[in-house]
N, C-alpha and C positions, 0 to 999 in steps of 0.2 A: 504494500500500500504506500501508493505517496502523499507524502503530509506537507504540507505549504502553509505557515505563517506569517504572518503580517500582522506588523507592529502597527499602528498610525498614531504618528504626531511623537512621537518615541522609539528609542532604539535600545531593544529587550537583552538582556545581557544573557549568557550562555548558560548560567544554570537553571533560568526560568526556562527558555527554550529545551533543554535536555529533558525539563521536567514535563514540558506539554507533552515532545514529542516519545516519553516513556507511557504516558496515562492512555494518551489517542494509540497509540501503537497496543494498548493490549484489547481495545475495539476490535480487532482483525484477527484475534482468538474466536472470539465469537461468532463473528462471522465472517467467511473467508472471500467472498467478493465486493468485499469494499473496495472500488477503486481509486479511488483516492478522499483525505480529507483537506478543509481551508478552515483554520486557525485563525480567527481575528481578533487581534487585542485592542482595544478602545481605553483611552480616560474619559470619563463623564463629564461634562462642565458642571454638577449639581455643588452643592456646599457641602454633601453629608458626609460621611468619611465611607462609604462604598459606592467608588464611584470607581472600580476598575470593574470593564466590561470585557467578558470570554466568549466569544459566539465559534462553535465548529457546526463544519456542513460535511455530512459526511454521502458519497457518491454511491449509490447503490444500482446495480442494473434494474431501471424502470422506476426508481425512485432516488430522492435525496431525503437524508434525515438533517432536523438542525432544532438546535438547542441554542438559547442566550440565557447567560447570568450574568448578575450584575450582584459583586461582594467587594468587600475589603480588601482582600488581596488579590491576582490574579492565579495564585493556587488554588485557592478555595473556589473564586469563579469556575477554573477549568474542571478542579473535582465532581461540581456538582452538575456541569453539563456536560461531563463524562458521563456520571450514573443517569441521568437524563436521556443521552442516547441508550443504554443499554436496558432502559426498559421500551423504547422504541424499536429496539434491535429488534426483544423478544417479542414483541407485537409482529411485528414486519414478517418474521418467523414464520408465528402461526396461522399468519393470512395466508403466508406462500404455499402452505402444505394444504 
């Protein structure tokens, strides 16, 4: 699977990156035709202190899955629309069968 992030209005240092592309990379245990995912990192302009945005799209044949959060940190973003896709996963799943 290929994974493609994109920082905007900022430039994401290497252990945040390692860290996306470890979480998005075990999506493709699950399921094996993911053809690629797109990683977008946003800052909010709001005033409140969760104002980093994590949005992944993830490419499925016949379909795309995608998730946005919006938390404090950009870990915590990605964690939880990690678990986001993976119960989209398991839906997607049991329509296909």
């Amino acid at each position: 699977m290929n994974i493609q992030i994109q920082s905007v209005h900022f430039d994401a240092d290497k252990k945040l990156l390692s860290f996306i592309e470890e979480k998005v990379g075990k999506l493709n245990v699950m399921h094996d035709k993911i053809v690629k995912s797109e990683v977008t990192l946003k800052l909010d302009k709001s005033e409140s202190n969760e104002n980093k945005v994590a949005e992944i799209r993830l490419h499925v044949p016949g379909n795309d899955l995608f998730a946005k959060k919006q938390c404090a940190t950009f870990e915590e973003a990605t964690d939880l629309a990690v678990d986001a896709l993976k119960t989209q996963i398991k839906r997607y799943k049991e329509r296909a069968q």
